[in-house]
MARLOKE-147239 format. One record per residue (C-alpha): residue in one letter; x, y, z. Coordinates in nm, 2 decimals, padded with zeros to 4 digits. Example, Ala and Ser with C-alpha at 12.3 -4.5 7.8 and 13.67 -1.06 7.14 Angstrom:
MARLOKE-147239
a:01.23:-00.45:00.78
s:01.37:-00.11:00.71
end
This chain:
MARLOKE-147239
x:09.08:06.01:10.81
x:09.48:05.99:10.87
x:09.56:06.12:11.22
x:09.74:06.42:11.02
x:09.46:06.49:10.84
x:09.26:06.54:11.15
x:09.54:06.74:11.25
x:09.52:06.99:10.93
x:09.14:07.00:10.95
x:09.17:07.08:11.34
x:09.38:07.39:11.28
x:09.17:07.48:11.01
x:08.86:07.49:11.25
x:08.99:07.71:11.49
x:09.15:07.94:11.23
x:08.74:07.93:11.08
x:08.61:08.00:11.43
x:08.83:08.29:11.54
x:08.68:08.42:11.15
x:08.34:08.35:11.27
x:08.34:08.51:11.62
x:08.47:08.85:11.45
x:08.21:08.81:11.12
x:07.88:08.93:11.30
x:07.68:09.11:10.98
x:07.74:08.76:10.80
x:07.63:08.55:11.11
x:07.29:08.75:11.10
x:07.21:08.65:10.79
x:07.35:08.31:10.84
x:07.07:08.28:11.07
x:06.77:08.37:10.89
x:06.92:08.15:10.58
x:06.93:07.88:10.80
x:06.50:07.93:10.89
x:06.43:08.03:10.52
x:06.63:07.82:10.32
x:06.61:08.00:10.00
x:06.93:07.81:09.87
x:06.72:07.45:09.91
x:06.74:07.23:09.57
x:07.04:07.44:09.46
x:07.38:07.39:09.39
x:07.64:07.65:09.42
x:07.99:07.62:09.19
x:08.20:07.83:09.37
x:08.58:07.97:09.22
x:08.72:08.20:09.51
x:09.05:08.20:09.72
x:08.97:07.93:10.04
x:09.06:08.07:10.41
x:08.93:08.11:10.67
x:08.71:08.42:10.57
x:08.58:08.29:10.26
x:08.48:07.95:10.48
x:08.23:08.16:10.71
x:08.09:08.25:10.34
x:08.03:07.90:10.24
x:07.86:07.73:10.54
x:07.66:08.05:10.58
x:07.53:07.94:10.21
x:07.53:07.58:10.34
x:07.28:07.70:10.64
x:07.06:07.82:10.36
x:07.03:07.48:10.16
x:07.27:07.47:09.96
x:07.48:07.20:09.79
x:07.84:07.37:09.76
x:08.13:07.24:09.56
x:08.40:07.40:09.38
x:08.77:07.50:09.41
x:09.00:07.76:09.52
x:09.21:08.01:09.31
x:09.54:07.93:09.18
x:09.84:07.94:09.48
x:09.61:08.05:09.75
x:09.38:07.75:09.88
x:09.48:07.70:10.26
x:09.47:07.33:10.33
x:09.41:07.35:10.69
x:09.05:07.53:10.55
x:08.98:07.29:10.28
x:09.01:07.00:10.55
x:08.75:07.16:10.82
x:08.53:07.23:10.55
x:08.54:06.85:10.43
x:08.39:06.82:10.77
x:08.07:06.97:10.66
x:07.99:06.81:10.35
x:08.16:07.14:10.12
x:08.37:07.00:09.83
x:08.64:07.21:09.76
x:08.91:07.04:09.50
x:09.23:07.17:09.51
x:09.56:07.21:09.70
x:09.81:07.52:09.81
x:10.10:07.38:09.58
x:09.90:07.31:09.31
x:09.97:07.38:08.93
x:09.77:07.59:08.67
x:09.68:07.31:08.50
x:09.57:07.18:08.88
x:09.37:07.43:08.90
x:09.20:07.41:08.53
x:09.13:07.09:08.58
x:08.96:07.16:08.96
x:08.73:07.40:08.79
x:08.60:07.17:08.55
x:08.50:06.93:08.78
x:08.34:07.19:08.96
x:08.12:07.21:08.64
x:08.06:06.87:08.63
x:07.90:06.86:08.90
x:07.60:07.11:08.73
x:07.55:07.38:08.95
x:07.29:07.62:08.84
x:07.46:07.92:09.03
x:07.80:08.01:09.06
x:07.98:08.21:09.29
x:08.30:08.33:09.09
x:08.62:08.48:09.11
x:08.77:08.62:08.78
x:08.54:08.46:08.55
x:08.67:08.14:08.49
x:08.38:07.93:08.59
x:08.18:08.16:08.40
x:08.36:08.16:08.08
x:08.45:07.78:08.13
x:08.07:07.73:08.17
x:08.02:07.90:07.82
x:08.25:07.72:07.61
x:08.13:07.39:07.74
x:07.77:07.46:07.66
x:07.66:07.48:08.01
x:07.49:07.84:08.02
x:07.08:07.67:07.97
x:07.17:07.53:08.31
x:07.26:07.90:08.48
x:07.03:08.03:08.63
x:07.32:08.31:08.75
x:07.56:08.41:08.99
x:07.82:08.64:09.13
x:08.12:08.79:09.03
x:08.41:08.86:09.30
x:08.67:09.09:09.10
x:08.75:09.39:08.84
x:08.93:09.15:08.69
x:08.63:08.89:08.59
x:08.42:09.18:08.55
x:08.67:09.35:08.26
x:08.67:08.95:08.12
x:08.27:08.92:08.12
x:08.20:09.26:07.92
x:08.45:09.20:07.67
x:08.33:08.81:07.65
x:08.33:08.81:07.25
x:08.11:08.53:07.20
x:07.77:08.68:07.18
x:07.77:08.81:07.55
x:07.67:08.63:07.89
x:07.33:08.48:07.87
x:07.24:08.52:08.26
x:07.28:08.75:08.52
x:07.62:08.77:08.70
x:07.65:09.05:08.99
x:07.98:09.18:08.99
x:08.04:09.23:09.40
x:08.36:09.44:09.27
x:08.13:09.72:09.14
x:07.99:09.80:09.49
x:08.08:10.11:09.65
x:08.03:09.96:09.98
x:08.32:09.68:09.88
x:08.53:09.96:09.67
x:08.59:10.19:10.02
x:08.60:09.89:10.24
x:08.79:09.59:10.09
x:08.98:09.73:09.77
x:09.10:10.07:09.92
x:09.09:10.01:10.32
x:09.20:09.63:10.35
x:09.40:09.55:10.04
x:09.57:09.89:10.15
x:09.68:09.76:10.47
x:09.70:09.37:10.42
x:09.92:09.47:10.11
x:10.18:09.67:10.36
x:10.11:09.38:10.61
x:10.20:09.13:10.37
x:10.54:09.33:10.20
x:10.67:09.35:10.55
x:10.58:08.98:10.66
x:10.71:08.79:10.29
x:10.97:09.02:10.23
x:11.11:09.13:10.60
x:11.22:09.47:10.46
x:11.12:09.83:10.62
x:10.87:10.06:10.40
x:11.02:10.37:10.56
x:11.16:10.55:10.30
x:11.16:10.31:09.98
x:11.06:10.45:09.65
x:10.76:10.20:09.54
x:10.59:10.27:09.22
x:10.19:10.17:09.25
x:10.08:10.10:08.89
x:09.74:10.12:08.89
x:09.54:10.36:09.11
x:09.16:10.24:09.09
x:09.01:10.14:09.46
x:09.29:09.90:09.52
x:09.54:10.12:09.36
x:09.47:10.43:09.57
x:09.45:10.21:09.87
x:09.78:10.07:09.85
x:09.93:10.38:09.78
x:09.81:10.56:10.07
x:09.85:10.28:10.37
x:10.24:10.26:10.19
x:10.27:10.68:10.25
x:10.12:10.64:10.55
x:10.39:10.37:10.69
x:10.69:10.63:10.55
x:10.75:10.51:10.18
x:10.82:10.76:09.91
x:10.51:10.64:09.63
x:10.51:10.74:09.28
x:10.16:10.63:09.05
x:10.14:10.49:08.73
x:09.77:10.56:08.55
x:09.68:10.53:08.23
x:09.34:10.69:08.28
x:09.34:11.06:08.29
x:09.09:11.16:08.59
x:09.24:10.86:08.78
x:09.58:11.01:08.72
x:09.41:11.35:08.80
x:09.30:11.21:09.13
x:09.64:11.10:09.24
x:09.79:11.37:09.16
x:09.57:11.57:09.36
x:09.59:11.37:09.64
x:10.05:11.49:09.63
x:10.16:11.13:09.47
x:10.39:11.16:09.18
x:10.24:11.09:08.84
x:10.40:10.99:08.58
x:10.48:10.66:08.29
x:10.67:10.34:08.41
x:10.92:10.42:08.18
x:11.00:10.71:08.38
x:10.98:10.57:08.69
x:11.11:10.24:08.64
x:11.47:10.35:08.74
x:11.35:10.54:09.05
x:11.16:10.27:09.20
x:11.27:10.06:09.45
x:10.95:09.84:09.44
x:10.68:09.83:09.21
x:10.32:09.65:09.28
x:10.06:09.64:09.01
x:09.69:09.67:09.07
x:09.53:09.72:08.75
x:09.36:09.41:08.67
x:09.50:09.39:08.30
x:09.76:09.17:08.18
x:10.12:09.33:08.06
x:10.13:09.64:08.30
x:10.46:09.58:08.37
x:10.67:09.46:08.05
x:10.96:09.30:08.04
x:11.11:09.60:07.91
x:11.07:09.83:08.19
x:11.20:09.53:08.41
x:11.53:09.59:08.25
x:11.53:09.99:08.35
x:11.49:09.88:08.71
x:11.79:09.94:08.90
x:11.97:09.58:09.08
x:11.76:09.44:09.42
x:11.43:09.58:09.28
x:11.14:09.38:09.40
x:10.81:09.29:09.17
x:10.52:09.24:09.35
x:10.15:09.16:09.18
x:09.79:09.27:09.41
x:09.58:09.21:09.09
x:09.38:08.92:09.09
x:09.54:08.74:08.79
x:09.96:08.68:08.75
x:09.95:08.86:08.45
x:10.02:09.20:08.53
x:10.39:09.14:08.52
x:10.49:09.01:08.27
x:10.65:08.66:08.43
x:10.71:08.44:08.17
x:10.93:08.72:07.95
x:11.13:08.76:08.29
x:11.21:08.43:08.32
x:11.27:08.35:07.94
x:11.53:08.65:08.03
x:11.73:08.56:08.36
x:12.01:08.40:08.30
x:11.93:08.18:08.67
x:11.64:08.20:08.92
x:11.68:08.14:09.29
x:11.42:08.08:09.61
x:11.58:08.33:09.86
x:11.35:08.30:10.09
x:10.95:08.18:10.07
x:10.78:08.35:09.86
x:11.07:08.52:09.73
x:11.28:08.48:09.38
x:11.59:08.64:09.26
x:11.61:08.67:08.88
x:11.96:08.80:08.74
x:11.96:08.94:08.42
x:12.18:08.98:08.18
x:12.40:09.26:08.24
x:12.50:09.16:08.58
x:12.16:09.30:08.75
x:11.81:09.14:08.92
x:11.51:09.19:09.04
x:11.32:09.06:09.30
x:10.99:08.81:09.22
x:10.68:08.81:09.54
x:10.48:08.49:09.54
x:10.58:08.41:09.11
x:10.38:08.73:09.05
x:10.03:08.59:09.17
x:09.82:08.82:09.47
x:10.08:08.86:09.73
x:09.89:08.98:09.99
x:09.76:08.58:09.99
x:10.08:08.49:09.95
x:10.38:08.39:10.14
x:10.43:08.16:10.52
x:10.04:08.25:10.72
x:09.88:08.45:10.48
x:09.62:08.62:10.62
x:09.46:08.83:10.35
x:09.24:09.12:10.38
x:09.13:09.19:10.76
x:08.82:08.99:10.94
x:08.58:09.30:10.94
x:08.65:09.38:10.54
x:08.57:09.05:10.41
x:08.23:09.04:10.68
x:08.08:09.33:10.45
x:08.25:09.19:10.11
x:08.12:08.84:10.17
x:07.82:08.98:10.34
x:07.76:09.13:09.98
x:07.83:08.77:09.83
x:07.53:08.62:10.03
x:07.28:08.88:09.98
x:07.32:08.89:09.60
x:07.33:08.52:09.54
x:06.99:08.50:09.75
x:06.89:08.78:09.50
x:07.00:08.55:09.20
x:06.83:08.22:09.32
x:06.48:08.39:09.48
x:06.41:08.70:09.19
x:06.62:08.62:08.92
x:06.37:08.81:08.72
x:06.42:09.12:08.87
x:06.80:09.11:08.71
x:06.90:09.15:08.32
x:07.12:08.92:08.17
x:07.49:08.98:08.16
x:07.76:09.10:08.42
x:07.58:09.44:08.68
x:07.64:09.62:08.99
x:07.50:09.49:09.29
x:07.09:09.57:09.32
x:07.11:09.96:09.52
x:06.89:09.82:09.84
x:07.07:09.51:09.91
x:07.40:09.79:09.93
x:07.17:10.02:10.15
x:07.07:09.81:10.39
x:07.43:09.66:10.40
x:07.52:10.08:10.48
x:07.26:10.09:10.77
x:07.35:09.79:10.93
x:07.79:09.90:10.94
x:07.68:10.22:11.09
x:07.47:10.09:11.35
x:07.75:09.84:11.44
x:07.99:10.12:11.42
x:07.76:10.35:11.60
x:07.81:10.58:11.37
x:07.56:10.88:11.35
x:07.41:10.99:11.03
end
């Protein structure tokens, strides 16, 4: 190992064990793994953004017995992390400036290493795993995101043969992680990459499921002016009722001084509304997938693209106007100089749910139905009890 290597893999332990000494509900657990070894004789193929958080996750599945190799997600592995968990024997391929075609090519040798569980993050190990012919050697996994759950029910190919828990379909994760942390590590993150104030911009939220209708209310609550986009009528209900304005992009694409997308579906924001947008607009993406705006048409259309600052591009467009591009459109809240994601205490309960439902996969697989489900009712309970005694909350 190169002295700078050591050096990377330094930081990245002491970034992992400031993590660790705030991830308390996961270190529990990480104990009794670690006597039981219920993961033993299993190998886990793991697809999820690498820091620091998601690193307490994977030795905590380590301490249980299991083999772990996989990769992170596209233009959000942290190297520094990758490097400390090289230490422990945990493979993960992959690097911060890597391409898309990088990353497609990290999660097929992920595969060939023939896990039989995987623990996923928008689908593509799952869906890569099926066209390969590799689902007889699933015996299941986890799902991380809306995104890879919307991909996994509308998988035309004669459905999904083994049992995948979608972790974004728990309540528990929902109010905790999509609404309370993406909320504020999305206004973190705006202030941080882009160095502008909030008070008093016009943003339009499109989107405004649990990370929608977090984002919009940590940005009113820091003094922006926020305006929701929903195609769904008792989600639009809901935000209107809770005083945002409500109304189509194309209506609001002239107002808006920034617009974020959180839907989880690809072409939310055209390239046609782009062009409404008045000059200095910026474009960020909290979805899990850069698909929600639609990139590649916006840069087909500027006439010349320019880093302004990292993390930041300025697109002119014909006409003499631009917008303003966060982190190329991918999940800026990962984005940007230090990311730091959603906060410490979040991703304890979120990954917390991660553990607990890939133990459920690996030790009663029969007790779960092939196919993509919500996470089992009593592993969410007793994930409930245990916040509220740590909050001392009385029920």
């Amino acid at each position: 190992m190169s002295d700078s290597t050591g050096d990377l893999a330094d930081r990245g332990e002491e970034r992992i064990g400031w993590s660790r000494s705030r991830m308390a509900l996961l270190g529990e657990v990480r104990e009794r793994l670690a006597a039981e070894q219920p993961f033993a004789g299993r190998t886990i193929g793991v697809a999820l953004h690498t820091e620091p958080k998601t690193a307490v996750l994977l030795e905590t599945l380590a301490a249980g017995g299991a083999r772990i190799i996989g990769t992170g997600n596209h233009g959000s592995t942290q190297d520094d992390v990758v490097a400390a968990l090289g230490r422990r024997g945990i493979t993960i391929f992959g690097r911060r400036d890597d391409t898309l075609d990088d990353h497609m090519r990290d999660l097929g040798r992920t595969l060939d290493a023939h896990p039989d569980v995987l623990l996923d993050n928008g689908a593509d190990l799952a869906l890569m795993a099926l066209e390969r012919g590799q689902a007889g050697e699933l015996i299941g996994g986890t799902e991380e995101t809306t995104s890879g759950g919307f991909r996994l029910r509308e998988h035309e190919s004669g459905g999904v043969p083994f049992p995948v828990i979608v972790i974004n379909d728990s309540p528990l994760k929902a109010i905790a992680e999509n609404r309370h942390a993406v909320g504020q590590s999305t206004v973190e993150s705006f202030l941080r990459i882009t160095n502008l104030s909030v008070i008093g911009k016009r943003v339009v939220v499109v989107g405004y499921g649990w990370v929608g209708r977090g984002v919009a209310q940590y940005l009113r609550s820091f003094g922006a002016k926020v305006a929701v986009v929903e195609a769904d009528e008792l989600k639009a209900f809901d935000a209107a009722f809770e005083g945002f304005r409500v109304a189509p992009l194309a209506d609001l694409a002239g107002w808006a001084q920034v617009v974020l997308t959180a839907t989880g579906r690809p072409g939310a924001v055209p390239i046609e509304a782009v062009e409404r947008m008045e000059a200095g607009t910026v474009l960020g993406n909290v979805g899990h997938f850069p698909w929600e705006i639609d990139v590649a048409g916006l840069r087909d259309r500027a006439t010349s693209v320019v880093d302004v600052s990292p993390g930041l591009e300025r697109l002119d467009l014909p006409g003499g106007t631009h917008v303003v591009l966060v982190t190329g459109g991918r999940m800026f809240n990962l984005g940007g100089e230090n990311p730091k994601g959603n906060s410490i205490e979040s991703m304890d309960i979120g990954f917390l749910l991660q553990a607990l439902s890939l133990e459920r996969v690996v030790t009663r697989a029969d007790s779960l139905v092939p196919g993509p489900q919500r996470v089992p009712d009593d592993i969410e309970r007793h994930i409930a009890r245990r916040v509220l005694a740590v909050m001392g909350a009385e029920r």
